[in-house]
C-alpha positions as CSV (number, residue, x, y, z in Angstrom):
1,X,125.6,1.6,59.2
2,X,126.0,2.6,63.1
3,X,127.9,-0.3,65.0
4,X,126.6,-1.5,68.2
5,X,128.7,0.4,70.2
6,X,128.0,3.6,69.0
7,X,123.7,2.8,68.9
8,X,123.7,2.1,72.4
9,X,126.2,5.2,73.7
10,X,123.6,7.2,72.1
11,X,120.8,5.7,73.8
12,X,122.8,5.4,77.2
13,X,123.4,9.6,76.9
14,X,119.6,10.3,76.3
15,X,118.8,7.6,79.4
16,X,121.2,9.7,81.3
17,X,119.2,13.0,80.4
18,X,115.8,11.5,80.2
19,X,115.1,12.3,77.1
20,X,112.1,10.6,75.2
21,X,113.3,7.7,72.9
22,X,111.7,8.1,69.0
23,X,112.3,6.4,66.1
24,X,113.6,3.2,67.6
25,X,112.1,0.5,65.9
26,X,114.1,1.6,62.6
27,X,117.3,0.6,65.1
28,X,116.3,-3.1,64.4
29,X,117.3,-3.2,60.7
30,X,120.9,-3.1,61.9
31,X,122.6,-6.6,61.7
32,X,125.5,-5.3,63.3
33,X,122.8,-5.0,66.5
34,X,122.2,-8.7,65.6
35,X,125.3,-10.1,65.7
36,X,126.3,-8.8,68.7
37,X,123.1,-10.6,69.5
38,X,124.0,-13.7,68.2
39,X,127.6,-13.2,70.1
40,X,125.9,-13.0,73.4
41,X,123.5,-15.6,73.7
42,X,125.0,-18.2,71.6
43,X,127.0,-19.6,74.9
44,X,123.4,-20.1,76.6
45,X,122.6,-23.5,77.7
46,X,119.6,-22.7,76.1
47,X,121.2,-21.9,72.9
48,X,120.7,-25.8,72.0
49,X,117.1,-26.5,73.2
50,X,114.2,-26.5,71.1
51,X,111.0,-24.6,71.5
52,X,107.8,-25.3,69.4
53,X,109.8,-25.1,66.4
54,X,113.2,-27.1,65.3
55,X,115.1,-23.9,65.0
56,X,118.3,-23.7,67.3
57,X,121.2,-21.6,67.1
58,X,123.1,-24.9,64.7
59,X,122.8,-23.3,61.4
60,X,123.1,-20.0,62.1
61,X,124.1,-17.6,59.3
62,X,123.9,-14.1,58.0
63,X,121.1,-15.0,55.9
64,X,119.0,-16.0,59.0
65,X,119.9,-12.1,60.4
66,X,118.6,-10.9,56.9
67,X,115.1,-12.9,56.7
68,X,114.6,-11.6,60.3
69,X,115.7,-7.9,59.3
70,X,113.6,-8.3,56.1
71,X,110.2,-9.3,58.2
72,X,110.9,-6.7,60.9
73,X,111.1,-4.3,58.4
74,X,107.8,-5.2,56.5
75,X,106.1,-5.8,60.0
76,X,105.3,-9.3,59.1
77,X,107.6,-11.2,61.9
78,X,105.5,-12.9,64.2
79,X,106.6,-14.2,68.0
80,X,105.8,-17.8,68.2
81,X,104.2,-19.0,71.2
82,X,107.0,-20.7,73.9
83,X,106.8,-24.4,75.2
84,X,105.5,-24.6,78.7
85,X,107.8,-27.2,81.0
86,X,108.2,-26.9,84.5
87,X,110.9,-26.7,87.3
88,X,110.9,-27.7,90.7
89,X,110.6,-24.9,93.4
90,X,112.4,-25.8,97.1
91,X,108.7,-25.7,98.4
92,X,108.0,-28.9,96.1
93,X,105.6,-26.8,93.9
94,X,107.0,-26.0,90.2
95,X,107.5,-22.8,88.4
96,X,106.7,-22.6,84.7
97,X,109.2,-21.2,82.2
98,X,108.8,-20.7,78.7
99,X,111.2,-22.2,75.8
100,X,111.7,-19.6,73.1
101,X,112.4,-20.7,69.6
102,X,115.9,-19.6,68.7
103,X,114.7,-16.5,66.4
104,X,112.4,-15.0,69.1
105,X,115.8,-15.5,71.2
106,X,117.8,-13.3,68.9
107,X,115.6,-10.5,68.4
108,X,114.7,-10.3,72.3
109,X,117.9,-9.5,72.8
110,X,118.4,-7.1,70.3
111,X,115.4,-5.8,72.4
112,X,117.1,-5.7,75.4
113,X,120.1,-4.2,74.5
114,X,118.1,-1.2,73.2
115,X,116.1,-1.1,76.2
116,X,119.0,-1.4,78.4
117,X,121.2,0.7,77.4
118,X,118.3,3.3,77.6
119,X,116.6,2.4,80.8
120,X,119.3,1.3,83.1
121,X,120.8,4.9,84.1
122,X,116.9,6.0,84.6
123,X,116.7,3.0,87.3
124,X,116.9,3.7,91.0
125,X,120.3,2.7,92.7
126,X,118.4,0.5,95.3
127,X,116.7,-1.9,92.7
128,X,120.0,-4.6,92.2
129,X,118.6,-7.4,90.5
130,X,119.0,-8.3,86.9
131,X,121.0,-5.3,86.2
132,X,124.7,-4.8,84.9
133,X,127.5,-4.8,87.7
134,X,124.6,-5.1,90.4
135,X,123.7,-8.2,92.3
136,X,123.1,-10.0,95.6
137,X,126.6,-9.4,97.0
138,X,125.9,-5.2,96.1
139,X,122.5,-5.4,97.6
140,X,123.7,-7.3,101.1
141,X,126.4,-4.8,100.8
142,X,124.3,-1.2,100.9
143,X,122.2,-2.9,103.4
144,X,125.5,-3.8,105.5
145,X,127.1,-0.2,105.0
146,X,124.0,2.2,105.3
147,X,121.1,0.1,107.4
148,X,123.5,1.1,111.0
149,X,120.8,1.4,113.3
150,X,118.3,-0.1,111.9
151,X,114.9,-0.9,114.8
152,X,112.4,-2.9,112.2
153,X,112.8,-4.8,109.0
154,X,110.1,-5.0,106.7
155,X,110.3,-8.1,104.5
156,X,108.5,-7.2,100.8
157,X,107.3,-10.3,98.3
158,X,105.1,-9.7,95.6
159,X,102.8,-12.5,95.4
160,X,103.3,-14.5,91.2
161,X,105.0,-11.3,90.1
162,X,106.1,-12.3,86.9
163,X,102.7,-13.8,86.2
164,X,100.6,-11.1,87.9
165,X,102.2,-8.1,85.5
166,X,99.4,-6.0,83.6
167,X,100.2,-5.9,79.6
168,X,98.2,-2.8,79.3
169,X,99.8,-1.3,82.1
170,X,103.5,-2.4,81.5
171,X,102.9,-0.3,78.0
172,X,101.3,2.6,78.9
173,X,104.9,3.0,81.3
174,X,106.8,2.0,78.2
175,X,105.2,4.6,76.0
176,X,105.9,7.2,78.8
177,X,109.6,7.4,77.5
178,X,109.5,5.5,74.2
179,X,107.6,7.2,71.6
180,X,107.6,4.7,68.6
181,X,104.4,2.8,68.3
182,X,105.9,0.2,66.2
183,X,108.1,-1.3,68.4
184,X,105.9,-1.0,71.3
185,X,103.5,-3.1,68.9
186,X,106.4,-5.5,68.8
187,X,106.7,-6.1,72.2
188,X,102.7,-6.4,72.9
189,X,102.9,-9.1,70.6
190,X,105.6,-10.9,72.3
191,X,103.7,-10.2,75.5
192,X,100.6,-12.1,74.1
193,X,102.3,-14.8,72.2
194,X,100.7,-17.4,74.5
195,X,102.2,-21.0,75.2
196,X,102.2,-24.5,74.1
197,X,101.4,-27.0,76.9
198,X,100.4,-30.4,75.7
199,X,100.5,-29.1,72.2
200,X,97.2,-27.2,73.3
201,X,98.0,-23.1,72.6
202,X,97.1,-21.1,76.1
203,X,96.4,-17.1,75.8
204,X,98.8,-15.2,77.8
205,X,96.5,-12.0,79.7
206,X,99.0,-10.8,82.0
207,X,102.5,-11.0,82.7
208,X,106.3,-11.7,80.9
209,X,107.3,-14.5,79.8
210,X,109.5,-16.4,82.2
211,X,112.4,-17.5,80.8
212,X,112.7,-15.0,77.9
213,X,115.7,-12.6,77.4
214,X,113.7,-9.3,77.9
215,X,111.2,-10.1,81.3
216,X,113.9,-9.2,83.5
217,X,114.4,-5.9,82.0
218,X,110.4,-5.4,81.1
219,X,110.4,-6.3,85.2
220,X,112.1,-3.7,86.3
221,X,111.1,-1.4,84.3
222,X,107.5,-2.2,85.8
223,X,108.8,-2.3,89.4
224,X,110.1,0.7,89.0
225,X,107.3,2.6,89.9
226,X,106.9,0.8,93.2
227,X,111.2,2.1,94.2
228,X,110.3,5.9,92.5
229,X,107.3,5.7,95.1
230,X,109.1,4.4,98.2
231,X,112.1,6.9,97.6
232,X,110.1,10.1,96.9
233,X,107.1,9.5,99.1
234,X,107.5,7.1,101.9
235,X,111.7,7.6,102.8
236,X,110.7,11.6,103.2
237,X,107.7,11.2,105.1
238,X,109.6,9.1,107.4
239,X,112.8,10.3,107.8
240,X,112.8,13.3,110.3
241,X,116.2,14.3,112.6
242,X,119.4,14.9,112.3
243,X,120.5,13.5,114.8
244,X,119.5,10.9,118.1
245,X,119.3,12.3,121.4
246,X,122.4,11.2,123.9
247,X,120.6,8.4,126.4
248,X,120.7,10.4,129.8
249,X,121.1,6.5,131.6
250,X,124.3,5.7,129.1
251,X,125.6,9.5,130.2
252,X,125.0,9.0,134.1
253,X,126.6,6.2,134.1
254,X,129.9,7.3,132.0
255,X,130.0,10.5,133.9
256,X,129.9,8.5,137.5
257,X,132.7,6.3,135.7
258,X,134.9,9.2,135.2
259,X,134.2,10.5,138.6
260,X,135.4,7.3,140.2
261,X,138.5,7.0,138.4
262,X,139.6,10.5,139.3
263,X,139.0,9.4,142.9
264,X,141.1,6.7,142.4
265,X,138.6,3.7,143.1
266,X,139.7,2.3,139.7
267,X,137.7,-1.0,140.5
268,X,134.4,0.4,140.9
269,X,135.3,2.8,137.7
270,X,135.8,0.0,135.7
271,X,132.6,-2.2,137.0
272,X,130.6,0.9,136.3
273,X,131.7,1.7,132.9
274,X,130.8,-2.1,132.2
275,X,127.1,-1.3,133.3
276,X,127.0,1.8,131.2
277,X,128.7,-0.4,128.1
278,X,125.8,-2.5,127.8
279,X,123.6,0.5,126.8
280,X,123.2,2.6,124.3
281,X,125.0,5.5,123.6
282,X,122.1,7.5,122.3
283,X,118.7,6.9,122.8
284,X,117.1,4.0,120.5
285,X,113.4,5.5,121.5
286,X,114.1,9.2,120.3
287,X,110.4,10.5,118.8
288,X,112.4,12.9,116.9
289,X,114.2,10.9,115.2
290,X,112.7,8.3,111.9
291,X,115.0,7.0,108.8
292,X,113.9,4.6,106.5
293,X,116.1,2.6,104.2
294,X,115.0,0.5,101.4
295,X,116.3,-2.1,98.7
296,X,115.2,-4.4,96.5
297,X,116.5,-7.0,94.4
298,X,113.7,-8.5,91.6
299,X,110.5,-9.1,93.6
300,X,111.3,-9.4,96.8
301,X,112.2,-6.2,98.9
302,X,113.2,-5.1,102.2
303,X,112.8,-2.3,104.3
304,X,114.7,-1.0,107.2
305,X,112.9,1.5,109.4
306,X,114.1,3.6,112.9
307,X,110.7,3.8,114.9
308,X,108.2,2.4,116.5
309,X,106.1,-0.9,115.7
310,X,102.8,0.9,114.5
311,X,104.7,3.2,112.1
312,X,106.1,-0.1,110.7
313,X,103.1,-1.4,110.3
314,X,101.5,1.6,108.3
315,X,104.6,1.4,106.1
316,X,103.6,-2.5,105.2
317,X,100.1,-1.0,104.9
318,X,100.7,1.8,102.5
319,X,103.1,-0.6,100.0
320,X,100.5,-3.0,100.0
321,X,97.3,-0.8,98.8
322,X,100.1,1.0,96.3
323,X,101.1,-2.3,94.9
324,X,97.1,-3.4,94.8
325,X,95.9,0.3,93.0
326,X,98.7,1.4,91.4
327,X,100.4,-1.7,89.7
328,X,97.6,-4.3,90.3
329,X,99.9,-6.5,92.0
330,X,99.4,-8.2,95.5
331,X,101.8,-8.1,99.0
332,X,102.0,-12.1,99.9
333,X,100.4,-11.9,102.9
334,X,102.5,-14.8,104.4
335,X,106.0,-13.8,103.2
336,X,105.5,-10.0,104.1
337,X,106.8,-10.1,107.5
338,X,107.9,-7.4,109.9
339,X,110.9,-8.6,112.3
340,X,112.6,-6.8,115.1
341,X,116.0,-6.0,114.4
342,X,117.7,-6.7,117.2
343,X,115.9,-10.1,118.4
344,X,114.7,-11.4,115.1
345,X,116.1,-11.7,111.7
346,X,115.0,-11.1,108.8
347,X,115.6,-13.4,105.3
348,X,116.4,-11.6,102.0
349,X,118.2,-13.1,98.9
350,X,118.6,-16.0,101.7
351,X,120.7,-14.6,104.1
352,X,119.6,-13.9,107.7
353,X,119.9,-9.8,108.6
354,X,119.4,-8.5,112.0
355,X,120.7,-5.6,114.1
356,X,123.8,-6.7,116.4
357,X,123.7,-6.0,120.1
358,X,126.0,-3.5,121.6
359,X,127.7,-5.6,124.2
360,X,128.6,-8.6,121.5
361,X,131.1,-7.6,119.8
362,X,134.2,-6.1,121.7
363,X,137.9,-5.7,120.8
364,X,141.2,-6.7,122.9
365,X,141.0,-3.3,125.1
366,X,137.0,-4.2,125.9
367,X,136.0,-1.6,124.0
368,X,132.9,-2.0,122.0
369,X,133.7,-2.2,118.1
370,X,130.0,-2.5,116.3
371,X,127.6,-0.3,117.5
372,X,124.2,-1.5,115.7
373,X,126.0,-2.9,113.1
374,X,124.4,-4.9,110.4
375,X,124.8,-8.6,110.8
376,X,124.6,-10.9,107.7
377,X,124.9,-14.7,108.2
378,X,124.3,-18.1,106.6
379,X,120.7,-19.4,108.2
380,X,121.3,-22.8,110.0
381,X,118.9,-24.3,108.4
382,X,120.7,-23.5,104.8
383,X,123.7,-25.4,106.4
384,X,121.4,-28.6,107.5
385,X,119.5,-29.1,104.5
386,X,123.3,-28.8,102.1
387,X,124.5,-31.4,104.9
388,X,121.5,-33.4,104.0
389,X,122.0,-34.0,100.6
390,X,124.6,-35.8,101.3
391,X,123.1,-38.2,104.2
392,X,120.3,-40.7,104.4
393,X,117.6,-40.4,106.7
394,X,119.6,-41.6,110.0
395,X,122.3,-39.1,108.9
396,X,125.1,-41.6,107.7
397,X,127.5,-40.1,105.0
398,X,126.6,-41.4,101.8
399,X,128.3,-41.9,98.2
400,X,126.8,-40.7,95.2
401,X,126.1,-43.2,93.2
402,X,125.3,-41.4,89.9
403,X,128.8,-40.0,89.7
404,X,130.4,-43.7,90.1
405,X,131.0,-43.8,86.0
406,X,132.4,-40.6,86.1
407,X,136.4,-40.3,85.6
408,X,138.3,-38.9,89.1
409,X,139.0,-35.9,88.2
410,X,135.4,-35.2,87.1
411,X,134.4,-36.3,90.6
412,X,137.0,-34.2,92.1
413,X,136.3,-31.0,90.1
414,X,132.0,-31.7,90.6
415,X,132.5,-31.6,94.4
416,X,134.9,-28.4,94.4
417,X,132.5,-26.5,92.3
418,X,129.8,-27.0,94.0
419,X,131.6,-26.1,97.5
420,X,132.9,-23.4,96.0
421,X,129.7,-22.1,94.9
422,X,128.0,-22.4,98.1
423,X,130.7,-20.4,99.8
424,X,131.5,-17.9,97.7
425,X,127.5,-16.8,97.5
426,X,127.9,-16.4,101.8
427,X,131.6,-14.7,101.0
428,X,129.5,-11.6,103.5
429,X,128.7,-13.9,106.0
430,X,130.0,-13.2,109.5
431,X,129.4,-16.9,110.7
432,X,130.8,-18.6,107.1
433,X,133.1,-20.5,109.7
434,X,130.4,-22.8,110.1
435,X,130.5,-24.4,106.3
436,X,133.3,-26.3,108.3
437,X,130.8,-28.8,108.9
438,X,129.4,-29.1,105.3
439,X,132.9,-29.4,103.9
440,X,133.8,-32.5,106.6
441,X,130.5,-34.1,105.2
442,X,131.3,-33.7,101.5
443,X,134.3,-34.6,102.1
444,X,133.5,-37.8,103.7
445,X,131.2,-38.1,100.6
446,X,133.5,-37.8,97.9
447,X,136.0,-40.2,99.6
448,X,133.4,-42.6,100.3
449,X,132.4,-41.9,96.3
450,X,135.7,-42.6,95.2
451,X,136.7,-45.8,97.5
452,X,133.1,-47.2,96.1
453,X,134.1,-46.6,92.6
454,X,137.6,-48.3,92.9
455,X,136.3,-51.0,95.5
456,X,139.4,-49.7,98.0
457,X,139.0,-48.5,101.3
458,X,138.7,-44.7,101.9
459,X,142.6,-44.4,103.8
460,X,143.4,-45.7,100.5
461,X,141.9,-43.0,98.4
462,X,143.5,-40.4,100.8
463,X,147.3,-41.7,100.6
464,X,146.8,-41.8,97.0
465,X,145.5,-38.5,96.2
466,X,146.5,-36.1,99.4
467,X,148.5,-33.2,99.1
468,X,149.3,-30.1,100.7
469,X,148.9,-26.8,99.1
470,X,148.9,-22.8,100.1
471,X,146.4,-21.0,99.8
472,X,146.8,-17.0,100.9
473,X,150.0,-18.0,102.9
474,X,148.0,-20.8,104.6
475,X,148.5,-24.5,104.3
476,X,145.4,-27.0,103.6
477,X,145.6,-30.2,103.1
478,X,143.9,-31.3,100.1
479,X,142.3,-33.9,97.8
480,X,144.2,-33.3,94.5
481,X,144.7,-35.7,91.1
482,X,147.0,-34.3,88.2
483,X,146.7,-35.1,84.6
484,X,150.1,-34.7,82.6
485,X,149.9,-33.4,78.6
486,X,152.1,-33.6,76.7
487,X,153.0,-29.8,75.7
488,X,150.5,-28.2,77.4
489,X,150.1,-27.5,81.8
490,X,148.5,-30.5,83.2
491,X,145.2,-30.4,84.5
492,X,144.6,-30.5,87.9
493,X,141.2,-31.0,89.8
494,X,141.4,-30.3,93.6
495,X,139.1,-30.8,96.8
496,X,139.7,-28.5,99.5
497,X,141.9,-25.3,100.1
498,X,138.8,-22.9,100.0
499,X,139.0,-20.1,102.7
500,X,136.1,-19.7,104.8
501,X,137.4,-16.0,105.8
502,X,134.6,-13.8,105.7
503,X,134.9,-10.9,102.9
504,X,132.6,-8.3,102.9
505,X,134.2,-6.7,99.8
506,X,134.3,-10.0,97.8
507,X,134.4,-9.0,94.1
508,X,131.1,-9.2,92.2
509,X,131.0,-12.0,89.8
510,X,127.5,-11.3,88.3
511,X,127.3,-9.7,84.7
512,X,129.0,-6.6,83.8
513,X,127.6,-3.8,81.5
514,X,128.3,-4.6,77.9
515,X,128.1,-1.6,75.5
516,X,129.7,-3.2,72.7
517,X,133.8,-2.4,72.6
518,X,134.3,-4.9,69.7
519,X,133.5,-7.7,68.4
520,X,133.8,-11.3,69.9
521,X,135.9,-14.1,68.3
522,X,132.5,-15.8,66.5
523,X,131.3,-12.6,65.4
524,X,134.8,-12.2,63.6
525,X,134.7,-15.5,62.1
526,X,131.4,-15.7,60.5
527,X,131.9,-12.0,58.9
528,X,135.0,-13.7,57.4
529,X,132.4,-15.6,55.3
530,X,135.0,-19.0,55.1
531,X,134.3,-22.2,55.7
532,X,136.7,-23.2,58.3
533,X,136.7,-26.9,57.1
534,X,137.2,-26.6,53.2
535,X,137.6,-23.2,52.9
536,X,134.5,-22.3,50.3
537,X,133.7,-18.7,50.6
538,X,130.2,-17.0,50.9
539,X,130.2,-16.0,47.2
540,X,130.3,-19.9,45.9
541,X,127.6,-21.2,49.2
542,X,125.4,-20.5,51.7
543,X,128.1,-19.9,55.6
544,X,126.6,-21.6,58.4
545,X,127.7,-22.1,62.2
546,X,127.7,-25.4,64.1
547,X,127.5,-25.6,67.0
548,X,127.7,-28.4,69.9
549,X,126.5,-28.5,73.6
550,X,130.3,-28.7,74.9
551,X,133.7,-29.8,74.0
552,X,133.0,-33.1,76.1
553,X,130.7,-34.4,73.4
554,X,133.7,-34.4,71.3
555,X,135.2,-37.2,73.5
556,X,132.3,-39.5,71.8
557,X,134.4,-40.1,69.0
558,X,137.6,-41.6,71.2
559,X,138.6,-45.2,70.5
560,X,138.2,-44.6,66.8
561,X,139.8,-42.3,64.1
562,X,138.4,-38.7,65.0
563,X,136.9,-37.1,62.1
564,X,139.2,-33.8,60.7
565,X,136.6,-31.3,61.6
566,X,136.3,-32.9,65.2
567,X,140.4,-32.3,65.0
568,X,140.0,-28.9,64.4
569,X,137.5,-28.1,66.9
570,X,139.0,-29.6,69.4
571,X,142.4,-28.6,69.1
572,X,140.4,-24.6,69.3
573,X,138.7,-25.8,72.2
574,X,135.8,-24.7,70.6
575,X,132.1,-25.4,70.7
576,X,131.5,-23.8,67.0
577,X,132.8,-24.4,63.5
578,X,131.9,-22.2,60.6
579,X,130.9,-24.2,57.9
580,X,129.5,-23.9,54.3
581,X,126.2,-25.5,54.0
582,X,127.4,-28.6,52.4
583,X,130.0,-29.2,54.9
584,X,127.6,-28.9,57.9
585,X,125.2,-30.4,56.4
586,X,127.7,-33.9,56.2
587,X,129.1,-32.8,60.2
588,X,124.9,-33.0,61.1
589,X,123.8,-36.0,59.9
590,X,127.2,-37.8,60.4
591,X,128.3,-38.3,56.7
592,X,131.5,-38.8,55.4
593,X,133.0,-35.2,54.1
594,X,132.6,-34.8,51.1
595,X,134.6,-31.9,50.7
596,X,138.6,-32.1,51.6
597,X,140.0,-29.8,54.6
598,X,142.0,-27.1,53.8
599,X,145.8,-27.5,54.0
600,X,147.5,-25.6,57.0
601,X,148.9,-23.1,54.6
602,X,145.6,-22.5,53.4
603,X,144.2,-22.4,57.4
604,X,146.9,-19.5,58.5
């Protein structure tokens, strides 16, 4: 039996050379592919929630991975269909998403880690969402580094992409590469599983299912078409020129510069080379010169173009009748937006792109130090409606009152998180300087949180809990509360000390390609086949995992004697004990153990 690592090296080398896939359903009777699975997704939020069955990841065992294996293999598994709830949207509309039961989970992303390993080095370098080491922060950064120049920006959305998708379309691209009509039978049924809403089952006729493990990658792979087409046809028919043609007015006026100086009428020199500063160096109108840049991150797209207005506008014109013929899919007419680069901006991934002017930016000799540089920045209005949250409708600072049961360090740690969220997403932003005002509100906020909790006034919360740290050789004053343990560091939760320096290499925190080097600790401890609590093996009872949501609902057994298995979870910090089925069985339904815990020597 091939491990994981060595299944999806081999499909990542044929990816890498384009060769067709075959035989790949077989790849699915692997469990070592399913418990990697398991190892990945068991973390999920999700991991917890029911769909339209009871099955969660509590419970899980190797027999589960066999059953599944076992009806793969006879091609009797069936996809159940996925609850339908809804989110809220920032327009006040709501997006449907699709619980999966926990099964469906696992073997989608058994799924996608075939798929991904095989597909991803076939996927254009401009497409940056949902994909391994790729995500906003790379896509702001290739249009920062390579859009220089830039006259137009076309804004792309596809109008209910995920919804809009074709099944029969989506599979005639998959069987393009992959030539195994079993497992592209598996993934039309998961395509037409349907939905519960109401309890009422709804047919599914086009699109993936939001919310499952494999739409982002059945996405792309869709939207792929639409980057192959922009790169081989559109960038090439509009990209012309090696180079712009100097602007004669820029040169007059440089050379007349020059002239004066050697005449020694510095003064007029100098007010003449600030004349020819404010132009361009080369000529922004040159008819013989065109590029095109493009990238694209999920559905939404953007496109920077040198040229005129009406070449712009044939550009929009050609994606949208591709998008309509070719992949059945529809330009929203009211997010599709052409902007001039240089006196509008654009929005993409929410961050506002335009084209700087010449005569902004200077450094300490005058000189002119961006030259059409790209410009990314946090939108006001993004800076407002954070503000907002945080103020009632005459703009007074308010408390929250839903955190007022909450301890002070939870309060503490809640508000730095979610500051520290918010800025490091606009980490490219030339004008993140301006989240100064955000943090004075939430500040204000989480004093005003605090006094209201403790009935004190808010000078008192600041001489009890100020402190000064450094952060990057700079000083900040701080909002900081310390919890002392006994043996271990203390835990500290802190307010303030984030620096709003602007970055444009911040590290990327999004996911990172995973091709399997080993397993991971829960994988390791259910192959040991032990019960962790009594120490049955797999050879006298049935090995099962339990898991909980997180390590705070262990806390719900403080004030009284804590159970030994809550002990040993806890001191593992831990939100999973492997357990026979008699054991977990007692742990789920709150029994008394009726099995004794192993001793320590026994443990080691």
């Amino acid at each position: 039996m091939r491990e994981t690592q060595t299944i999806l090296q081999l499909l990542r080398e044929r990816g890498k050379k384009r060769l067709p896939l075959e035989r790949v359903y077989r790849l699915l009777y692997n469990p070592d592919l399913f418990l990697t699975a398991y190892g990945r997704i068991y973390r999920n939020d999700g991991a917890l929630t029911k769909g339209t069955t009871e099955e969660t990841a509590d419970g899980m065992g190797m027999d589960k991975i066999t059953k599944i294996i076992d009806d793969l293999r006879h091609e009797r598994y069936r996809w159940s269909p996925a609850k339908r709830v809804y989110i809220p949207k920032k327009n006040g509309t709501k997006r449907p998403l699709g619980v999966q039961s926990w099964s469906d989970k696992l073997v989608q992303e058994v799924i996608r880690l075939l798929l991904d390993a095989y597909l991803e080095p076939q996927f254009s370098p401009h497409s940056h969402g949902f994909r391994p080491e790729r995500g906003c922060h790379t896509a702001l950064r290739e249009i920062y580094h390579n859009w220089v120049g830039s006259v137009w920006f076309i804004e792309g959305d596809i109008s209910k992409c995920f919804d809009a998708l074709s099944h029969d379309l989506l599979l005639s691209i998959l069987r393009e590469t992959i030539k195994d009509e079993r497992f592209l039978r598996l993934i039309s049924g998961l395509l037409k599983a349907g939905y519960l809403e109401d309890w009422r089952w709804n047919q599914t006729y086009s699109g993936t299912p939001q919310g499952s493990i494999v739409s982002p990658i059945l996405t792309n792979l869709y939207l792929d078409k639409l980057d192959k087409f922009v790169e081989n046809v559109l960038i090439p028919q509009y990209t012309k020129g090696t180079k712009r043609k100097a602007n004669k007015a820029y040169e007059k006026l440089m050379h007349r510069a020059s002239y004066l100086a050697r005449k020694g009428r510095k003064e007029e020199a100098h007010r003449v080379r600030k004349q020819g500063q404010k132009l361009s160096s080369i000529d922004p109108q040159d008819p013989d010169y065109r590029r095109l840049r493009y990238c694209r991150y999920a559905d939404d797209f953007l496109l920077g173009f040198v040229g005129t207005k009406g070449e712009a506008e044939e550009i929009k014109q050609r994606l949208s009748v591709f998008l309509e013929e070719e992949l059945k899919l529809e330009l929203s007419e009211a997010k599709t937006l052409i902007s001039h680069a240089r006196t509008e901006t654009a929005r993409f991934l929410n961050y506002e792109i335009h084209t700087l002017q010449e005569d902004t930016y200077r450094d300490r000799r005058d000189r002119r130090t961006l030259n059409g540089g790209i410009g990314l920045r946090v939108p006001e209005e993004v800076i407002k409606a954070k503000c907002q949250r945080y103020r009632s409708h005459n703009q007074k600072v308010l408390h929250r009152t839903e955190l007022i049961n909450d301890s002070d360090f939870s309060i503490i740690a809640l508000y730095q998180a979610e500051h520290r969220g918010l800025v490091e997403y606009y980490r490219l932003a030339y004008n993140l300087h301006r989240f100064t005002t955000l943090e004075g509100v939430m500040e204000k906020s989480l004093t005003k949180t605090l006094a209201t909790k403790h009935k004190v006034s808010v000078p008192k919360v600041y001489r009890k809990y100020q402190a000064t740290v450094r952060v990057e050789k700079k000083s900040f004053k701080v909002l900081q509360i310390t919890i002392e343990r006994e043996d271990k560091k203390p835990l500290i939760a802190q307010w303030g000390g984030i620096s709003l320096h602007w970055d444009i290499k911040a590290p990327l925190t999004d996911h990172q390609m995973f091709l399997g080097p080993g397993r991971s600790e829960l994988e390791k401890r259910l192959l040991a086949d032990t019960c962790e609590y009594c120490g049955t093996t797999g050879d006298v009872e049935r090995i099962e995992v339990h898991h909980i949501r997180a390590l705070k609902d262990l806390a719900t057994y403080d004030g009284r004697e804590k159970p030994a298995w809550v002990k040993i979870m806890a001191a593992r910090k831990r939100k999973t004990l492997v357990l026979c089925a008699t054991c977990h069985q007692d742990v789920t339904y709150g029994r008394q153990m009726r099995r004794k815990p192993m001793s320590n020597s026994r443990k080691r």
